[in-house]
Residue frames as a rotation matrix with the C-alpha (Angstrom) as fourth column:
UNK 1
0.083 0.306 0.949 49.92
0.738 -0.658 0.147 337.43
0.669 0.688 -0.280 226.75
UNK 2
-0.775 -0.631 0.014 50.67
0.409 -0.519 -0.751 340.69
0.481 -0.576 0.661 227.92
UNK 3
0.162 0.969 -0.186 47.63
0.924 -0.215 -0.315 342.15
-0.345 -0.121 -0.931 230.27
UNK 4
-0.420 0.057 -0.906 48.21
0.009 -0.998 -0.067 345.54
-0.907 -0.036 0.419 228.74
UNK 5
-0.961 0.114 -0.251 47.72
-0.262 -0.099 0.960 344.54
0.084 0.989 0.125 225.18
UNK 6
-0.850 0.503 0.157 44.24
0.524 0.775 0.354 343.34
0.056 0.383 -0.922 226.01
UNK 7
0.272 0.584 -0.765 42.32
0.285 -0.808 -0.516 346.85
-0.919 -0.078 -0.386 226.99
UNK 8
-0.852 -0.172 -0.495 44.04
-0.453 -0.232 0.861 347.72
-0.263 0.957 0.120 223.28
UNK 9
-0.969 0.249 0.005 42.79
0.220 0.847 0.484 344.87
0.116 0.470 -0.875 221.57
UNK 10
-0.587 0.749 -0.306 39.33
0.804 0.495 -0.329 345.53
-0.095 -0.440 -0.893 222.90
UNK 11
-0.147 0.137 -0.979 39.38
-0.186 -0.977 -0.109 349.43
-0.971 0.166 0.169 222.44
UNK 12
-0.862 -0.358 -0.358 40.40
-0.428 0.136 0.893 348.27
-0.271 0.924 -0.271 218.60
UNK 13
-0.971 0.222 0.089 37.83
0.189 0.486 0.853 345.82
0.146 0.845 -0.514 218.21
UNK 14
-0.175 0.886 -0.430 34.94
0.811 -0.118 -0.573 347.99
-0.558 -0.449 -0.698 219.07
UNK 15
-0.018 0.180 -0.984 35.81
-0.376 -0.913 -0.160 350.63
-0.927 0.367 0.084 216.85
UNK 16
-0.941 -0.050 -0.334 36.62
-0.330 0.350 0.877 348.37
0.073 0.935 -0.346 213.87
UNK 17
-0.576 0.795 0.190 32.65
0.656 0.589 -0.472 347.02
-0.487 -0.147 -0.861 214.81
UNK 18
0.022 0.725 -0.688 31.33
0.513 -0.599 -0.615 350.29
-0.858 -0.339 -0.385 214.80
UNK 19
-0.366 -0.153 -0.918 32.80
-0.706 -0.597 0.381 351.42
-0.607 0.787 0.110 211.98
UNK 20
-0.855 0.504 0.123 31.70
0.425 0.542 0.725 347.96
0.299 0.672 -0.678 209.95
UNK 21
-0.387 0.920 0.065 28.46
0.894 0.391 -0.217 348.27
-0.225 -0.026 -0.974 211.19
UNK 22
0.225 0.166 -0.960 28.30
-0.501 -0.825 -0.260 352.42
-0.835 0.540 -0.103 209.77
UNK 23
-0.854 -0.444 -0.270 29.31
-0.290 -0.022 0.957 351.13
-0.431 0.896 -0.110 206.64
UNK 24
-0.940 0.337 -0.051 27.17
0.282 0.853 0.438 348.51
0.192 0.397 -0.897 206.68
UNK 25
-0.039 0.875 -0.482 23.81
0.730 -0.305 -0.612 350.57
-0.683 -0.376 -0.627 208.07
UNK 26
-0.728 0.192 -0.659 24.39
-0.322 -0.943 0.081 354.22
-0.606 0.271 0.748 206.08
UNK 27
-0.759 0.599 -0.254 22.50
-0.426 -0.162 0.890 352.74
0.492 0.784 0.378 202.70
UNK 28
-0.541 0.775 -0.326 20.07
0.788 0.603 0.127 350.88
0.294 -0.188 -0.937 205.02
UNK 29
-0.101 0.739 -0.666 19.04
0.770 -0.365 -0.523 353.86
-0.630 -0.565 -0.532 207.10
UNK 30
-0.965 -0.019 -0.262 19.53
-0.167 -0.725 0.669 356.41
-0.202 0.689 0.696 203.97
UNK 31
-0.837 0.530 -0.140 16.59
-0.202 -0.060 0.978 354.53
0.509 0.846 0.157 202.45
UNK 32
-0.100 0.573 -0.813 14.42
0.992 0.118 -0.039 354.33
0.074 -0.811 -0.581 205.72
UNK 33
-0.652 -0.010 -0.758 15.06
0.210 -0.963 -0.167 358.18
-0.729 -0.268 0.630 205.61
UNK 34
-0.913 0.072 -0.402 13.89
-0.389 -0.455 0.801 358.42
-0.125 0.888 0.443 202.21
UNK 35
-0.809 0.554 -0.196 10.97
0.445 0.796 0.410 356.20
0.383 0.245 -0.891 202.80
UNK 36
0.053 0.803 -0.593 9.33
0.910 -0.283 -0.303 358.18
-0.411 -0.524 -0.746 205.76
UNK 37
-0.546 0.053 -0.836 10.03
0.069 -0.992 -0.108 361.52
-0.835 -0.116 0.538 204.42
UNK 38
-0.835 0.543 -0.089 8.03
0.132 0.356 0.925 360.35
0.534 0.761 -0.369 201.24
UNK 39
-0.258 0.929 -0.267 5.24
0.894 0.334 0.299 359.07
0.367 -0.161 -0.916 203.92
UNK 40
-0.419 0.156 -0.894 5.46
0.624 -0.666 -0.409 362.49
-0.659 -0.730 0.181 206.38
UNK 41
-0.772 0.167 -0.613 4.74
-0.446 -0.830 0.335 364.64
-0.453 0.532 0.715 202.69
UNK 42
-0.794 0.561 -0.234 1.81
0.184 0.588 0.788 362.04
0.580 0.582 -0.570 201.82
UNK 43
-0.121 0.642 -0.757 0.04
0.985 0.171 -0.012 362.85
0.122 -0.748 -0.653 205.15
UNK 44
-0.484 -0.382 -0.788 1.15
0.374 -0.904 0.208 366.51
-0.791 -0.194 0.580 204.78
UNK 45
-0.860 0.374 -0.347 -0.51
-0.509 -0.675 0.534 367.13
-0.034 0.636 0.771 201.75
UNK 46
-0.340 0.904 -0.261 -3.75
0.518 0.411 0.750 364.67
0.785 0.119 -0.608 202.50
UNK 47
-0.155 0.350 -0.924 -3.97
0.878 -0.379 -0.291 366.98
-0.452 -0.857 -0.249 205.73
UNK 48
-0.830 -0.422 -0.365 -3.40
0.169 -0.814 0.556 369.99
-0.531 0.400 0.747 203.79
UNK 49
-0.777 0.628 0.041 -6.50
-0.094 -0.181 0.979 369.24
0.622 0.757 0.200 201.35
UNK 50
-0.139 0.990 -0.005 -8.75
0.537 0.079 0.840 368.43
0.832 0.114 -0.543 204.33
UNK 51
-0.278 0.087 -0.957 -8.19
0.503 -0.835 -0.222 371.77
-0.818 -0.543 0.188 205.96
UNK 52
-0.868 0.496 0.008 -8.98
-0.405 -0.718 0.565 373.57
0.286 0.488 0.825 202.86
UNK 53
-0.745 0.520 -0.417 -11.52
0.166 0.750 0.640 371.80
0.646 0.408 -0.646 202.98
UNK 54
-0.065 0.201 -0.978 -12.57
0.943 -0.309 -0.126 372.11
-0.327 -0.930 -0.169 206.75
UNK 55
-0.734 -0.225 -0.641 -11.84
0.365 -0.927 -0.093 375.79
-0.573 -0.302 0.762 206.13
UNK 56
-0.909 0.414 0.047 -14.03
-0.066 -0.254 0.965 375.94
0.412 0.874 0.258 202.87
UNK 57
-0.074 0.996 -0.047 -16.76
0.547 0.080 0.833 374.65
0.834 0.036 -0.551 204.66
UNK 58
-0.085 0.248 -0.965 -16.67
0.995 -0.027 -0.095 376.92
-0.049 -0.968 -0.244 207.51
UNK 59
-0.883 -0.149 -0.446 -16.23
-0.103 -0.864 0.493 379.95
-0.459 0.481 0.747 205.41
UNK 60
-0.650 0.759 -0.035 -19.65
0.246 0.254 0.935 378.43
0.719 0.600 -0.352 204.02
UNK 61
-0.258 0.567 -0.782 -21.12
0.934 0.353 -0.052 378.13
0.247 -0.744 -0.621 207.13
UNK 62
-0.493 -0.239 -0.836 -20.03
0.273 -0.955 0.112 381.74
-0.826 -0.173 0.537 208.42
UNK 63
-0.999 -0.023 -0.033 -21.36
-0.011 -0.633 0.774 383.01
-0.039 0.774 0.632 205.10
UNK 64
-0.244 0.957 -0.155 -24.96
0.532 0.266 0.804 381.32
0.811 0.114 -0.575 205.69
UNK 65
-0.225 0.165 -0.960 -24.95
0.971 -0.049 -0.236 382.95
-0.086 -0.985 -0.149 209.37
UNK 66
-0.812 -0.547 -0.205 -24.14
0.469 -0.819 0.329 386.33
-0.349 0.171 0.922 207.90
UNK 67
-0.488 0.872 -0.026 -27.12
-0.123 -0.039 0.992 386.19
0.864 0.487 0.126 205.04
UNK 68
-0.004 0.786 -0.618 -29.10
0.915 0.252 0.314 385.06
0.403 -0.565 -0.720 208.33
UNK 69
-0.189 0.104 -0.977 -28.24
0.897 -0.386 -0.214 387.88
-0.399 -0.917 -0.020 210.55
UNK 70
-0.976 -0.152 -0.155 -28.87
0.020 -0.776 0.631 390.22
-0.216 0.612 0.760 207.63
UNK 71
-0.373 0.905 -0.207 -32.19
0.209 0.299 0.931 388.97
0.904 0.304 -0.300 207.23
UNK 72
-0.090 0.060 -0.994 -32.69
0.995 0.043 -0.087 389.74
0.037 -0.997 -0.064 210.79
UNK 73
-0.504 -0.516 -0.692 -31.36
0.536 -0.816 0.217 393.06
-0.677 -0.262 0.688 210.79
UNK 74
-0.881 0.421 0.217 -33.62
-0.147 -0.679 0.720 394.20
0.451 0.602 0.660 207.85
UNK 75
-0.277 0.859 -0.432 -36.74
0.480 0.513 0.712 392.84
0.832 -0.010 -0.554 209.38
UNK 76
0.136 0.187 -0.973 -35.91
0.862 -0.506 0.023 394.44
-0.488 -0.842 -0.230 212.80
UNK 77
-0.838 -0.076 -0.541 -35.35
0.080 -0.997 0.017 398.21
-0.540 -0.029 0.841 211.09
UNK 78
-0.818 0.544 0.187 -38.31
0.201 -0.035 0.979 397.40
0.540 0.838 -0.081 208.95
UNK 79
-0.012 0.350 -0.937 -40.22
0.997 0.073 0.014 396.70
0.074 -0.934 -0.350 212.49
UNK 80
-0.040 -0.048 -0.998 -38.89
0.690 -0.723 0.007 400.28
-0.722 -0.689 0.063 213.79
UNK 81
-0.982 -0.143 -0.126 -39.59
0.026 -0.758 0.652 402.08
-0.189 0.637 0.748 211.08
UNK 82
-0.133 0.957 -0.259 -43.43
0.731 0.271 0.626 401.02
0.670 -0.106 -0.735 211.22
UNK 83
-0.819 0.031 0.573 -45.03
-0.468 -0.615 -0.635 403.62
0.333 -0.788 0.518 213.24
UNK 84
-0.916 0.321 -0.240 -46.96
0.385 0.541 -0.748 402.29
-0.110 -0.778 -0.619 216.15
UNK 85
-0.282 0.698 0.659 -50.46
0.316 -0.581 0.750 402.58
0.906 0.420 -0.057 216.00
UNK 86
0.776 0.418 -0.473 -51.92
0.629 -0.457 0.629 404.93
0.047 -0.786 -0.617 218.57
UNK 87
-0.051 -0.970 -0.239 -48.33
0.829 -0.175 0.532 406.83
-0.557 -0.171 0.812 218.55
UNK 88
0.681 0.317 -0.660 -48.19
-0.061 -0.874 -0.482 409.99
-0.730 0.368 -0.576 216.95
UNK 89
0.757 -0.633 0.164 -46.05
0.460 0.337 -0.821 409.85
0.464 0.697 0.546 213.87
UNK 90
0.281 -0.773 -0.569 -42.46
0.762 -0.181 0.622 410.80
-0.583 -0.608 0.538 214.43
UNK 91
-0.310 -0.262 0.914 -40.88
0.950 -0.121 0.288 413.67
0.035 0.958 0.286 213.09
């Protein structure tokens, strides 16, 4: 045999592999594609509902703090609006 023909021969069958084995992989990894991008938008929208969530309840929270520091804030101007006894009124 000639030694040139055998770097051919070898160039040849590696590409005729590679191509079988693309043929033979595309529908395998098509539906591996189609599987996880299914799972990545299951976890995407179960994350999605427990940030609203998260967010809902911190927008609760924040809303109880508020009503507190209002309740504060009248009590202290109620305070300074009291005139002091012994103080002359103001005014």
């Amino acid at each position: 045999m000639d030694p040139e023909i055998i770097p051919m021969m070898i160039f040849t069958i590696i590409i005729l592999a590679m191509l079988g084995g693309f043929i033979l992989l595309l529908p395998i990894t098509r539906r591996l594609g189609k599987f996880l991008e299914y799972r990545m938008t299951e976890r995407t929208r179960l994350m999605e509902n427990q940030e609203k969530e998260a967010l809902l309840r911190a927008i609760e929270s924040l809303r109880d703090d508020v009503a507190h520091l209002a309740e504060r804030q009248e009590f202290t101007e109620r305070l300074l609006d009291k005139p002091r006894s012994g103080e002359p009124p103001r005014g």
